[in-house]
TIFI-562589 format. One record per atom (N, C-alpha, C): residue in one letter; z, x, y; atom name. Coordinates in pm, 1 decimal. Atoms other than C-alpha are relative to their C-alpha. Layout:
N
LOLUM  resn         Z         X         Y  name
LOLUM     A         Z         X         Y    CA
...
This chain:
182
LOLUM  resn         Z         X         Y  name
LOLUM     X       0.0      84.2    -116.7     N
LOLUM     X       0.0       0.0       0.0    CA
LOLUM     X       0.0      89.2     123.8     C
LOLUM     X      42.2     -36.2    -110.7     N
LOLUM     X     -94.4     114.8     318.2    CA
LOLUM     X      72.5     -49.9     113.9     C
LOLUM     X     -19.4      41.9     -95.9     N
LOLUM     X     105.8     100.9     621.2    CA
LOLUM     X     -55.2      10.8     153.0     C
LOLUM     X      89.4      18.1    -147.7     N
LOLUM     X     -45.7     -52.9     997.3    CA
LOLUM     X      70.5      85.6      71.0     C
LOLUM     X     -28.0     -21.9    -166.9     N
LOLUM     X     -11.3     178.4    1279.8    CA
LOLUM     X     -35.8     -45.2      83.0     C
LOLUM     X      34.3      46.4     -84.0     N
LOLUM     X     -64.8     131.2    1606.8    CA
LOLUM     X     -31.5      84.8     136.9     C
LOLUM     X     -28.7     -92.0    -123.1     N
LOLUM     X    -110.7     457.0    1742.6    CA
LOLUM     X    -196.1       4.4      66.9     C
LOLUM     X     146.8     -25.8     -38.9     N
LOLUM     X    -549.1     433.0    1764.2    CA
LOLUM     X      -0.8    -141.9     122.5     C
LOLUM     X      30.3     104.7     -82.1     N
LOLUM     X    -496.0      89.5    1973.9    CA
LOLUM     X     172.7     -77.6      42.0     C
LOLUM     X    -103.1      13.7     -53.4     N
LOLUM     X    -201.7      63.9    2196.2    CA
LOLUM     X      -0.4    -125.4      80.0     C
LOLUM     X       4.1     145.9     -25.0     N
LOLUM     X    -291.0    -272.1    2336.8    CA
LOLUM     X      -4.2     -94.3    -100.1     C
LOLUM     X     -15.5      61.0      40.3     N
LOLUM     X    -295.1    -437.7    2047.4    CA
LOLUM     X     151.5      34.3     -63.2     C
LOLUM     X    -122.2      27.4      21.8     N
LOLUM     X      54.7    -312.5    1977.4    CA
LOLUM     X      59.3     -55.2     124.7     C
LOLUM     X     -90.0      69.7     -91.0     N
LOLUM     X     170.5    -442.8    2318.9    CA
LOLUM     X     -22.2    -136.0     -34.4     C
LOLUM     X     -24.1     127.1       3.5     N
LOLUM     X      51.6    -766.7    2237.1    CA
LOLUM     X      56.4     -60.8    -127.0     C
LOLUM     X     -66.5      31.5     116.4     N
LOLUM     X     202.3    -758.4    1891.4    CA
LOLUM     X     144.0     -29.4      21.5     C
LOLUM     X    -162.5       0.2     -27.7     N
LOLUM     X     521.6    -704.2    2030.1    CA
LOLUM     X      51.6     -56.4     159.8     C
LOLUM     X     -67.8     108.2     -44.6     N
LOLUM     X     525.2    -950.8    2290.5    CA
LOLUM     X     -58.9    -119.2      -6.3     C
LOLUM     X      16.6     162.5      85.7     N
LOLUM     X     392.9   -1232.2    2109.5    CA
LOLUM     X     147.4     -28.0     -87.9     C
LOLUM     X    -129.9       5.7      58.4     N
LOLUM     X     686.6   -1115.2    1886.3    CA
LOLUM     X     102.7     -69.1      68.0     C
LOLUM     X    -123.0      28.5     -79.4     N
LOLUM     X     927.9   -1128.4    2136.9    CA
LOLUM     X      -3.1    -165.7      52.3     C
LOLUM     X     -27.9     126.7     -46.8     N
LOLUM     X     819.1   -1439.1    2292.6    CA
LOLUM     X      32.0     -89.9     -97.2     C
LOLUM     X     -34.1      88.5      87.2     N
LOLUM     X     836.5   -1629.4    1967.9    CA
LOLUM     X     158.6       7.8     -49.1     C
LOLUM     X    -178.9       7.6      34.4     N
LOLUM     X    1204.9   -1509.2    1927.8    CA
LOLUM     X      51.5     -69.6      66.7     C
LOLUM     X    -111.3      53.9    -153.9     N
LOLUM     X    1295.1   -1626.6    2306.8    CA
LOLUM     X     -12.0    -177.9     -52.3     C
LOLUM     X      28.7     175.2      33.7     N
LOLUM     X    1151.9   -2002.3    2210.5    CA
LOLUM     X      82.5     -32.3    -184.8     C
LOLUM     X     -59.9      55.6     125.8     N
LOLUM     X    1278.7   -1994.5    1800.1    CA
LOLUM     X     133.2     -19.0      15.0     C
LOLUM     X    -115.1      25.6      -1.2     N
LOLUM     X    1604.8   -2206.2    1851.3    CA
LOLUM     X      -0.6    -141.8    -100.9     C
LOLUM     X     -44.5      73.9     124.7     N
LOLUM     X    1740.6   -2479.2    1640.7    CA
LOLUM     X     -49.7    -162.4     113.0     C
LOLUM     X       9.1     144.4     -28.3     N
LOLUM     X    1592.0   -2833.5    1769.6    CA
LOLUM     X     145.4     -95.5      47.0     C
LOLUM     X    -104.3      58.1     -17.8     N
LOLUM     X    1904.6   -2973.4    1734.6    CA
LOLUM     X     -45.1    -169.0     -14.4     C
LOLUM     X      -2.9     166.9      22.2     N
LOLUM     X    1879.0   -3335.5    1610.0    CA
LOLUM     X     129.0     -73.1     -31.8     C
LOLUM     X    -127.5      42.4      14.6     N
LOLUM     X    2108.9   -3560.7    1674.5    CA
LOLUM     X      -8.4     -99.8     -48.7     C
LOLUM     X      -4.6      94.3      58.9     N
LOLUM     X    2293.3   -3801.2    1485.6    CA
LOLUM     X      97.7    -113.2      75.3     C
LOLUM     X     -51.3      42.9    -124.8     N
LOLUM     X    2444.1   -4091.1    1658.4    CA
LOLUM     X     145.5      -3.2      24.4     C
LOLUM     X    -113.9     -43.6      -6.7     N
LOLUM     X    2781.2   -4027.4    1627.4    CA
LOLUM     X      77.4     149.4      55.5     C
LOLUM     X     -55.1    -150.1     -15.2     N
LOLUM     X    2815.2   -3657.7    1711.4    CA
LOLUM     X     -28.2       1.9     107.1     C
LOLUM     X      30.9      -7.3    -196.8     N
LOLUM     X    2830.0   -3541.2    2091.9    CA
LOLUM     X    -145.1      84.2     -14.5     C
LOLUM     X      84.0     -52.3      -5.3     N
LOLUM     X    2523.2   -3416.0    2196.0    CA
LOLUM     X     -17.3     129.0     138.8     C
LOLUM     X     -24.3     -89.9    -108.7     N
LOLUM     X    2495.8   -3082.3    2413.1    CA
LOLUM     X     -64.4     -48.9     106.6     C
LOLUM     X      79.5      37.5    -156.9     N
LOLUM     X    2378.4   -3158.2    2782.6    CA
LOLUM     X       5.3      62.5     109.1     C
LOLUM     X     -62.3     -61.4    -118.6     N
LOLUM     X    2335.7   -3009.2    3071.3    CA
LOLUM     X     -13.7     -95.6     101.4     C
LOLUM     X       4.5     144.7    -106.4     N
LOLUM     X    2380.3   -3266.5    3387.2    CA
LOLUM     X     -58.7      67.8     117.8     C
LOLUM     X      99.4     -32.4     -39.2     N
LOLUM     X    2105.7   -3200.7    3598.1    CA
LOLUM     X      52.5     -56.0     149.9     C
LOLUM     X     -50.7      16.9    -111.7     N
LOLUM     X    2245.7   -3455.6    3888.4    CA
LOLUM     X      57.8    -126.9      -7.1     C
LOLUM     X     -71.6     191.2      32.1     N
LOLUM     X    2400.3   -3815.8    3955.5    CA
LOLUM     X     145.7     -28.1     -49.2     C
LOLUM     X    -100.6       0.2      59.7     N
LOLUM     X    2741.7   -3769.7    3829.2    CA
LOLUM     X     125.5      85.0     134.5     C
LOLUM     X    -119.7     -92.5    -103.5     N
LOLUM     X    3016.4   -3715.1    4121.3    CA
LOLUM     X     111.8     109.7     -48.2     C
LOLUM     X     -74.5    -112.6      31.6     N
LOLUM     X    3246.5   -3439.7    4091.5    CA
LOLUM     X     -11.2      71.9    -122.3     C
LOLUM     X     109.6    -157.8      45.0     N
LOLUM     X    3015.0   -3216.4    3863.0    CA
LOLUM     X    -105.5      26.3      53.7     C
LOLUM     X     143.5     -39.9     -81.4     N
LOLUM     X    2805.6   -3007.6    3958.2    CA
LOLUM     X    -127.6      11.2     -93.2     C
LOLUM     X     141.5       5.2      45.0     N
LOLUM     X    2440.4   -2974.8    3909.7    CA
LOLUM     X      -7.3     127.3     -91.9     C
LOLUM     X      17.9     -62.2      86.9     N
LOLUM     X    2357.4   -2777.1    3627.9    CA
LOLUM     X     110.8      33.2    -157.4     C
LOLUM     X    -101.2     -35.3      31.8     N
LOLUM     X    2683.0   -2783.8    3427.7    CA
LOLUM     X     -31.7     -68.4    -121.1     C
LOLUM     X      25.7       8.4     187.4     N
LOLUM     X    2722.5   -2759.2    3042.1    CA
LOLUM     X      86.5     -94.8     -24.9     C
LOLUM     X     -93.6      56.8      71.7     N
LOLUM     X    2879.4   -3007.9    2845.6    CA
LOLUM     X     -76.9     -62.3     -97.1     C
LOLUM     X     108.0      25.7     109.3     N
LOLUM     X    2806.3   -3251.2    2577.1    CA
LOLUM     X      54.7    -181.8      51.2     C
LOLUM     X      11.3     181.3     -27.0     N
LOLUM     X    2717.6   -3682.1    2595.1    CA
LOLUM     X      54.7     -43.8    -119.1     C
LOLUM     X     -41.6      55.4     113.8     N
LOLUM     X    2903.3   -3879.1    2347.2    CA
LOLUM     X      28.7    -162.5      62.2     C
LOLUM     X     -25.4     150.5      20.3     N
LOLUM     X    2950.3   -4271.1    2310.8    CA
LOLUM     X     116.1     -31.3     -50.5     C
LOLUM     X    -175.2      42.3      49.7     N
LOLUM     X    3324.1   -4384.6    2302.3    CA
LOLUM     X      83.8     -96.6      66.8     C
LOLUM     X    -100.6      96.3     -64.5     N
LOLUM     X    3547.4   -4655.7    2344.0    CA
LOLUM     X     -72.9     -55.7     143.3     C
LOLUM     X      69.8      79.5     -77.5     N
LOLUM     X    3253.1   -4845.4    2565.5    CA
LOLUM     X     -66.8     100.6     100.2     C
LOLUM     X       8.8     -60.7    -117.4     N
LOLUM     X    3169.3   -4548.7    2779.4    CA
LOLUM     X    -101.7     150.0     -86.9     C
LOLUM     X     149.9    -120.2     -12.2     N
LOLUM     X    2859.1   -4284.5    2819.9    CA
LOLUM     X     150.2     120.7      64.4     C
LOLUM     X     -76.1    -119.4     -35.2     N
LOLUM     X    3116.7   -3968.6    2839.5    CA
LOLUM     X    -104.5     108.9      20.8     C
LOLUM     X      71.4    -182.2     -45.8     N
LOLUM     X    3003.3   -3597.4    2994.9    CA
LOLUM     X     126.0     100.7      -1.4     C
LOLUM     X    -124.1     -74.1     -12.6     N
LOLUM     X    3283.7   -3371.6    2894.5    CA
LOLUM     X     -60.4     119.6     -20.4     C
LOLUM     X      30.2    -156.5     -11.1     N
LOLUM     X    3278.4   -3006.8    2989.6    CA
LOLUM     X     131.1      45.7     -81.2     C
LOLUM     X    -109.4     -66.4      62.9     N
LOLUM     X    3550.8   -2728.8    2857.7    CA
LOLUM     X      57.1      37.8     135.0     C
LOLUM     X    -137.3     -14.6     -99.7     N
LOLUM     X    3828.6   -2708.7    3083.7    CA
LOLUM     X     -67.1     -11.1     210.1     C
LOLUM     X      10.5      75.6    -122.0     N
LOLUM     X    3670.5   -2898.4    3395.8    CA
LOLUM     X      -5.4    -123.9     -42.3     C
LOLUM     X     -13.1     166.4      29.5     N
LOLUM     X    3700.1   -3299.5    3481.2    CA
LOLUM     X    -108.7     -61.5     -78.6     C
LOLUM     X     113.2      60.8      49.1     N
LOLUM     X    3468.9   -3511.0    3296.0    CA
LOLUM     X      32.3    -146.9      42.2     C
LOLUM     X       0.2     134.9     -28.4     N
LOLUM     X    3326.2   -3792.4    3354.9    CA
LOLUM     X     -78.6    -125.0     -71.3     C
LOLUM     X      18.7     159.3      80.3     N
LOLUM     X    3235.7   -4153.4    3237.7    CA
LOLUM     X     -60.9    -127.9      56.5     C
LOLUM     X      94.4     132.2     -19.9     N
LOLUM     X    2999.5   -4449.5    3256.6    CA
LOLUM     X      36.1     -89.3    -107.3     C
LOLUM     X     -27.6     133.6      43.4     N
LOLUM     X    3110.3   -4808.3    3137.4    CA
LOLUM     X    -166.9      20.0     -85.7     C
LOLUM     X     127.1      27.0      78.9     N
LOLUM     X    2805.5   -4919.3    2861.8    CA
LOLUM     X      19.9    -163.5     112.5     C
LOLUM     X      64.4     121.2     -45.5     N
LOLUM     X    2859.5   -5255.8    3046.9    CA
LOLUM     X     -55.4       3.0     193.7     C
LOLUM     X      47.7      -6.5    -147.1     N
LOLUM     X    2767.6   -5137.3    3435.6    CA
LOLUM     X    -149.1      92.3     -20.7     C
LOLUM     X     139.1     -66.6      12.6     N
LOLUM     X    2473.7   -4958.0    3272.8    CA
LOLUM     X    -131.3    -121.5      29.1     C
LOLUM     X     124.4     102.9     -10.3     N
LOLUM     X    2142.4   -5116.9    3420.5    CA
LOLUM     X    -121.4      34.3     -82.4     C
LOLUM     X     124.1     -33.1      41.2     N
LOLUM     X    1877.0   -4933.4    3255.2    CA
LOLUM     X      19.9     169.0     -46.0     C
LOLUM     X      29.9     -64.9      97.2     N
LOLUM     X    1808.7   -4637.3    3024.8    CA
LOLUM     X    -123.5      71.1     -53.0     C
LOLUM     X     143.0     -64.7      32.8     N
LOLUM     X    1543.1   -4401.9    2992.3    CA
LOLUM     X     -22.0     103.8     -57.6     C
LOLUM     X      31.2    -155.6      50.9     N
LOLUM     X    1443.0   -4107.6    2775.3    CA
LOLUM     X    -174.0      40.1      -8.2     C
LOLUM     X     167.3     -61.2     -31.2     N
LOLUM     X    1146.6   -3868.5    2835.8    CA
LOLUM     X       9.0     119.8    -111.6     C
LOLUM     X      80.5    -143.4      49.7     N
LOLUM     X     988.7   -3533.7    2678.2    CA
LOLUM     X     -37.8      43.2     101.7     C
LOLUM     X      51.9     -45.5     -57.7     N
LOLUM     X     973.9   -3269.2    2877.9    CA
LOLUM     X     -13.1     212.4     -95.3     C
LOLUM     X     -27.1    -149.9      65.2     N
LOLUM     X     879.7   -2858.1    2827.0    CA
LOLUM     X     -17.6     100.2     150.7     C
LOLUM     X     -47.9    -108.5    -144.1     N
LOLUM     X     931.3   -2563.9    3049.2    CA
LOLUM     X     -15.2     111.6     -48.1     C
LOLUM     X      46.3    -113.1     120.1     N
LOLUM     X     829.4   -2221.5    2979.5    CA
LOLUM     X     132.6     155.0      56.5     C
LOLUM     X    -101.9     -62.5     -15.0     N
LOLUM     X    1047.8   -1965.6    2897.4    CA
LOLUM     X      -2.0     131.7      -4.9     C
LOLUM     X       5.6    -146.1      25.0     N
LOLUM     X    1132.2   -1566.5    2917.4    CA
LOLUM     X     -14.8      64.2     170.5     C
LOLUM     X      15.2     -67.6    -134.1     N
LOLUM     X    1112.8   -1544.8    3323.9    CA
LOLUM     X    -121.4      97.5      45.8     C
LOLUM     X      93.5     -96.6     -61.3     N
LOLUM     X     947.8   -1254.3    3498.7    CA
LOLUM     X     -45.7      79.8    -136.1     C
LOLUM     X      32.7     -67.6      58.2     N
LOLUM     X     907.2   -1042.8    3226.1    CA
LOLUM     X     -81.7     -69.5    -100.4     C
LOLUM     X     123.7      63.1      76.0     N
LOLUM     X     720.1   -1289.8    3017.2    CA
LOLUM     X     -94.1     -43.1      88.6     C
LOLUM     X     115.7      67.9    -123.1     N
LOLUM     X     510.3   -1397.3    3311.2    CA
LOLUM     X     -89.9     117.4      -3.6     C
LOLUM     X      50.9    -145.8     -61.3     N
LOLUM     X     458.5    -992.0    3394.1    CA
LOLUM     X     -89.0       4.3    -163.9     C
LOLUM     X      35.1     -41.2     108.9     N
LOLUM     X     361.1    -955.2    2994.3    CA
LOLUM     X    -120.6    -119.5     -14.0     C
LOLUM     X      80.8      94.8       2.6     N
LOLUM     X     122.2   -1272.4    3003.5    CA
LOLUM     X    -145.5      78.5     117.9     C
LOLUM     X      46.1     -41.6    -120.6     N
LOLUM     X     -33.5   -1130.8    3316.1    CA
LOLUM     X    -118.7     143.0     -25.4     C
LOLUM     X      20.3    -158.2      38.4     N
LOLUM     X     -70.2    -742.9    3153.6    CA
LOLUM     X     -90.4       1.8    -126.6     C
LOLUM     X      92.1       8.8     158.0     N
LOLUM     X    -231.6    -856.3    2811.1    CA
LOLUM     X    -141.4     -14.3      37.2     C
LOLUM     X     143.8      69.8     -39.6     N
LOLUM     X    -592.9    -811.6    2852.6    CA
LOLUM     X     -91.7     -94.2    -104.7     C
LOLUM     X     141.1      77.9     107.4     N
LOLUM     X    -919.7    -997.8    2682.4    CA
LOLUM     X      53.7    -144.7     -47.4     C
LOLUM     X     -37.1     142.1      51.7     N
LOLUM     X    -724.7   -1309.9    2718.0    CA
LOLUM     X     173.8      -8.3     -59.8     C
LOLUM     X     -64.3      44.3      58.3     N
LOLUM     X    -437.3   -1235.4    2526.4    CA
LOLUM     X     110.7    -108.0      74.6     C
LOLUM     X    -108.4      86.3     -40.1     N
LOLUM     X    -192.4   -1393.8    2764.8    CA
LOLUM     X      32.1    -148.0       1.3     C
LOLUM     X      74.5     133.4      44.7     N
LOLUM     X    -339.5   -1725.7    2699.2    CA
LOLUM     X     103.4     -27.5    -150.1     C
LOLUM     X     -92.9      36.4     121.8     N
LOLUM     X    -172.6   -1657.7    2359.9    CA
LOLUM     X     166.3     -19.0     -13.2     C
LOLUM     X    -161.6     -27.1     -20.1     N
LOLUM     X     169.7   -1544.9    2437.1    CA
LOLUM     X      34.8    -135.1      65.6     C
LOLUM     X     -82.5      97.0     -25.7     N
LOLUM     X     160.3   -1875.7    2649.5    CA
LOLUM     X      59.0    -106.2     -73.7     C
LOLUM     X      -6.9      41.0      70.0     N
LOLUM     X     112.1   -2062.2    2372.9    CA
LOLUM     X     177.5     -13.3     -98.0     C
LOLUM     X    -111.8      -9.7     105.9     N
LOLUM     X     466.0   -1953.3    2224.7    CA
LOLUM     X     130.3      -0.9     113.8     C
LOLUM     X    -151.2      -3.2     -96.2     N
LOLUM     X     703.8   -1921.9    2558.9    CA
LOLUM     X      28.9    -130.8      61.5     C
LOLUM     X    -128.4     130.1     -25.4     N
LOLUM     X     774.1   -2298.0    2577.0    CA
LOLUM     X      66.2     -65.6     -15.5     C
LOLUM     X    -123.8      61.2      82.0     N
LOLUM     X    1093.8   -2461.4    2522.0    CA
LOLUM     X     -17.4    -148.9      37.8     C
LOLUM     X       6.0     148.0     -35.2     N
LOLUM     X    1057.6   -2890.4    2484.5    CA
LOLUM     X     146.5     -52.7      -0.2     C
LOLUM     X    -137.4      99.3      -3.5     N
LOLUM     X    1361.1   -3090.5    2560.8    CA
LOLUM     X     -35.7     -97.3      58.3     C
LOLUM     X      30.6     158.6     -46.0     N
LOLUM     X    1451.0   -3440.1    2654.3    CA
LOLUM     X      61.0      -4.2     138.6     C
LOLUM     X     -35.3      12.2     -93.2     N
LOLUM     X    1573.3   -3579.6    2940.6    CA
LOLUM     X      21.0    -130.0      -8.1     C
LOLUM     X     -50.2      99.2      44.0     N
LOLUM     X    1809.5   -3911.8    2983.3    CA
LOLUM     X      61.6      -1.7      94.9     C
LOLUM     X      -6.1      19.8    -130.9     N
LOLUM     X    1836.1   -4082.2    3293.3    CA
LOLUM     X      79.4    -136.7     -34.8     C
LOLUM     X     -88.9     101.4      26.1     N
LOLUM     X    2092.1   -4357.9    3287.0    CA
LOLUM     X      17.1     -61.6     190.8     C
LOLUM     X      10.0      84.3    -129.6     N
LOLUM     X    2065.3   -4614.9    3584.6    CA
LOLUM     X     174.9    -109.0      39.6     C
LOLUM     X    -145.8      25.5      26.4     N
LOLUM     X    2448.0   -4754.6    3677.8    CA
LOLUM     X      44.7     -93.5      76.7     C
LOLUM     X     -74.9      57.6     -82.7     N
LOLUM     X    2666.9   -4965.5    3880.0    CA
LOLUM     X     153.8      22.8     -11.0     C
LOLUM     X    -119.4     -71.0      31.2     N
LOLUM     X    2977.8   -4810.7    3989.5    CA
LOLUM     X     110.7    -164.7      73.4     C
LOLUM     X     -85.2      74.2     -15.3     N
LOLUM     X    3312.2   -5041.9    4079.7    CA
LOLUM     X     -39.2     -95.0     137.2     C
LOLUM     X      25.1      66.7    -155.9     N
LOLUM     X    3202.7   -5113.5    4465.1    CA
LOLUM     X    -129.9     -26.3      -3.0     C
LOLUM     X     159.7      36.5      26.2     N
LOLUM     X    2844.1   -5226.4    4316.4    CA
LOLUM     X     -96.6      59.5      64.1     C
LOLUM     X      94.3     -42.6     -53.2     N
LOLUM     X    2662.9   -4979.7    4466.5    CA
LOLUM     X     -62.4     105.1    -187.6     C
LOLUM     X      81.2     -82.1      85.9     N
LOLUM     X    2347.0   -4809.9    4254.2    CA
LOLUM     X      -1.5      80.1     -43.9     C
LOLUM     X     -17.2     -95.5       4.4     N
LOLUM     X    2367.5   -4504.7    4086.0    CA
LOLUM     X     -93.5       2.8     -81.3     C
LOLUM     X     104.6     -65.4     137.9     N
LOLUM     X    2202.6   -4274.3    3829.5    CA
LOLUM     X      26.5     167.6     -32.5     C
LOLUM     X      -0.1    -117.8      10.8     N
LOLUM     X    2246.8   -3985.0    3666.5    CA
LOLUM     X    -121.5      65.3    -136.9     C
LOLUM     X     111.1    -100.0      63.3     N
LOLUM     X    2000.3   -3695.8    3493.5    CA
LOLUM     X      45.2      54.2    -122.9     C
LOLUM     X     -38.3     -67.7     115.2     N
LOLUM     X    2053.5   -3530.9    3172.3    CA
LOLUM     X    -104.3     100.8     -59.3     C
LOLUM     X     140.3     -86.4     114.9     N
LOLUM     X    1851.6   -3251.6    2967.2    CA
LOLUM     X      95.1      36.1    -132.9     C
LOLUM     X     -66.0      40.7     103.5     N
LOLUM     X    1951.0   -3261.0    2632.5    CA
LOLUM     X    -126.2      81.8    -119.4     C
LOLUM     X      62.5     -57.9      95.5     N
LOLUM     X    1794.6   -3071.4    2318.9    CA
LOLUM     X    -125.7    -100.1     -44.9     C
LOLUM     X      66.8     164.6      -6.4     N
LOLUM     X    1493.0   -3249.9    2190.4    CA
LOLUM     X      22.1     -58.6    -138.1     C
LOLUM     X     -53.5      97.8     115.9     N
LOLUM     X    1524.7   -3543.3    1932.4    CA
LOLUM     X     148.5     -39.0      66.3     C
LOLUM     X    -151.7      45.2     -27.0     N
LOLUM     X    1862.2   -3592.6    2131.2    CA
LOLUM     X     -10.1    -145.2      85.3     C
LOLUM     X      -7.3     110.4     -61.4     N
LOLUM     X    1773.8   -3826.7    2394.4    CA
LOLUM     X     -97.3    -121.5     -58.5     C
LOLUM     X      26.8     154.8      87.5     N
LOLUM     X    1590.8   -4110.7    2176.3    CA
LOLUM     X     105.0     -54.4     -52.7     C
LOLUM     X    -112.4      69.4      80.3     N
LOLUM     X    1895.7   -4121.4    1956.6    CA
LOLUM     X      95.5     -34.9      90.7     C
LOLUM     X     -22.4      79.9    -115.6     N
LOLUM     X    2103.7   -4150.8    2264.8    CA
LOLUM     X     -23.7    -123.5      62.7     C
LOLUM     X      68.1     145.7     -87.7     N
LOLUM     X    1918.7   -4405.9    2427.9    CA
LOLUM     X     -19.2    -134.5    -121.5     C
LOLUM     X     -30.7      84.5     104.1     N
LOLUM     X    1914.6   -4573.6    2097.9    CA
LOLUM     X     178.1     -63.2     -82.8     C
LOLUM     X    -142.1      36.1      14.4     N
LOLUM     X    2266.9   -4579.0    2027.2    CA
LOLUM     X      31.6     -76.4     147.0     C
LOLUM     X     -22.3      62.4    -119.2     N
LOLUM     X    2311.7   -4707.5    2393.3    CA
LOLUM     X     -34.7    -120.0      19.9     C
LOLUM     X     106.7     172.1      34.2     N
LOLUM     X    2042.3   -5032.8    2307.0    CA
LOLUM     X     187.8     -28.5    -140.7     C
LOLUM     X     -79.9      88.2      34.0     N
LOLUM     X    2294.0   -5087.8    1991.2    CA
LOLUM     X     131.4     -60.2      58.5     C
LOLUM     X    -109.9      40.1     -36.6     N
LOLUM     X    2625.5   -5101.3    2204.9    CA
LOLUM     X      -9.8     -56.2     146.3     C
LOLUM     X      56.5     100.9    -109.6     N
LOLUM     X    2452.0   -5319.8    2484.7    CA
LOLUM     X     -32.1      27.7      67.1     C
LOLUM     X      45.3     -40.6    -107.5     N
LOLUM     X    2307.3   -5131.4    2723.7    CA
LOLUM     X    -142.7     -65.4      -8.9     C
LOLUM     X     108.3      53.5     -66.7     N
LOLUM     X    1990.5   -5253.3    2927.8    CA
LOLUM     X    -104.0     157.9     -57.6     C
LOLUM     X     102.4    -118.9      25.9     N
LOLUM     X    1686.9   -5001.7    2785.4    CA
LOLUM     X    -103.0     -49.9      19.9     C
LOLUM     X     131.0     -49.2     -64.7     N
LOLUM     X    1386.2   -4925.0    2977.9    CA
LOLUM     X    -124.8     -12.6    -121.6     C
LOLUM     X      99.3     -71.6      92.7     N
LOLUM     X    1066.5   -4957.0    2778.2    CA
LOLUM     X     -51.2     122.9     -42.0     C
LOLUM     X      18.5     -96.2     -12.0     N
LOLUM     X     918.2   -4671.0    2626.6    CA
LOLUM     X    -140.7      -1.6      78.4     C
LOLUM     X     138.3     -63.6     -81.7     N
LOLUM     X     602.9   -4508.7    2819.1    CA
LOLUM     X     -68.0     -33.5     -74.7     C
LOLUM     X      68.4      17.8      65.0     N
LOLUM     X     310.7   -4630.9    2706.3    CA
LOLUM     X      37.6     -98.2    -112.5     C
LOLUM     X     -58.1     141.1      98.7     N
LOLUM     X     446.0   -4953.9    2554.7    CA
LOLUM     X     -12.8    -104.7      74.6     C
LOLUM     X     -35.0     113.4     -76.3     N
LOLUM     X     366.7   -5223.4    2780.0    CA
LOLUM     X      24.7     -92.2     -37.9     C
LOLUM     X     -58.7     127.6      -6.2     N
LOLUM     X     561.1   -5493.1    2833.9    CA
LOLUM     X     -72.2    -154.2      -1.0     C
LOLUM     X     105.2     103.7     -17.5     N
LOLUM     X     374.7   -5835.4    2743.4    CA
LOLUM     X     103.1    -154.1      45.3     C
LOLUM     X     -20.0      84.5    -114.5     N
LOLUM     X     437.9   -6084.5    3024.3    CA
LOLUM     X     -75.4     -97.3      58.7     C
LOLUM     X      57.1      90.5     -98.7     N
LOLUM     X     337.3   -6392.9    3233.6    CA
LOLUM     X    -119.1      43.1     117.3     C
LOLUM     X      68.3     -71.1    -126.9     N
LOLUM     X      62.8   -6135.2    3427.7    CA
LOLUM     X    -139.7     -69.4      -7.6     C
LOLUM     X     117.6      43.8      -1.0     N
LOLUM     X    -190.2   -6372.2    3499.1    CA
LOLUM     X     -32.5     -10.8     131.2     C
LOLUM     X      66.1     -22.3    -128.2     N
LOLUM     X    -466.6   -6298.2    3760.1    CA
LOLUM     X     -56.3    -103.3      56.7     C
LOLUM     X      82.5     124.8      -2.3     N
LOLUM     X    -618.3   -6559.3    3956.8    CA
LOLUM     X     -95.2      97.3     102.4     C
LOLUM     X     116.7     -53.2     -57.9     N
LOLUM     X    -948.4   -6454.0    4102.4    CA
LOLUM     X     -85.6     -68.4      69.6     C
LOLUM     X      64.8      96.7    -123.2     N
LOLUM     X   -1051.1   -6613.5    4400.6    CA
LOLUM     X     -89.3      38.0      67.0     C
LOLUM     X     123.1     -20.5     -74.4     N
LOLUM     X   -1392.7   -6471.0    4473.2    CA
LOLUM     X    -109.2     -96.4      48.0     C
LOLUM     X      97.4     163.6     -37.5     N
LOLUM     X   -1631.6   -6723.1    4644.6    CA
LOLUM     X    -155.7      77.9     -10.6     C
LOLUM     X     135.3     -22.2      94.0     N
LOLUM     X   -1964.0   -6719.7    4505.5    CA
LOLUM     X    -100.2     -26.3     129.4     C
């Protein structure tokens, strides 16, 4: 058996070894959730006294959409002041400057490939609210993906108001009347 060098073509070891790399930065564990277990989150915005970006995890308890962090306040949404309920798919690409700079540096295209592997998909779970003095709220969530369906599905069984999904329209009373004169 014969082992590959890489000393006659030094561009194709750079792009060996950051295709490598990028596929390490993106190989993480999905994380699927089940509906009972908290789900990790980070709270993006909408939630008074946390701040924007802050780790914790969403769980369903004793009537209430919880956001508990480790050793700061957490906080809590009633399931019955919930108005509406939404989960998305989103992706975002990952590895910063140095995967940008290595995308950039690969010639004959390769960077095209490497993009192919530096993006991470997660969900996102937007919960629409009414707090005590009936004013509107809402807060943001990003959440591993497969997390926010089951979320938003556990939230439909314990009565919350849920949003259609995208690309599901709603069939309704939408009738046109067309009053063109001839």
């Amino acid at each position: 058996m014969r082992l590959v060098t890489y000393r006659r073509c030094p561009v194709r070891a750079c792009l060996v070894l950051l295709v490598s790399a990028g596929a390490g930065l993106v190989a993480g564990d999905a994380g699927k959730a089940t509906a009972d277990a908290p789900a990790r989150a980070t709270h993006v915005l909408g939630l008074e006294d946390i701040p924007k970006g802050a780790n914790g995890h969403l769980l369903i308890q004793a009537g209430a959409l919880k956001f508990q962090q480790d050793k700061r306040p957490n906080a809590q949404i009633t399931i019955a002041s919930i108005q509406s309920v939404f989960s998305g798919e989103q992706d975002r690409q990952v590895g910063g400057v140095p995967m940008a700079l290595g995308q950039a540096a690969t010639p004959f295209g390769g960077g095209r490939v490497i993009g192919l592997f530096s993006h991470k998909k997660y969900d996102t779970l937007t919960v629409q609210y009414v707090d005590a003095n009936g004013g509107l709220h809402g807060a943001v969530f990003q959440l591993n993906k497969g997390q926010g369906q089951a979320l938003r599905n556990k939230l439909q069984s314990e009565g919350a108001q849920v949003a259609p999904r995208e690309g599901h329209a709603m069939k309704g009373n939408a009738s046109v009347s067309n009053n063109e004169s001839k």
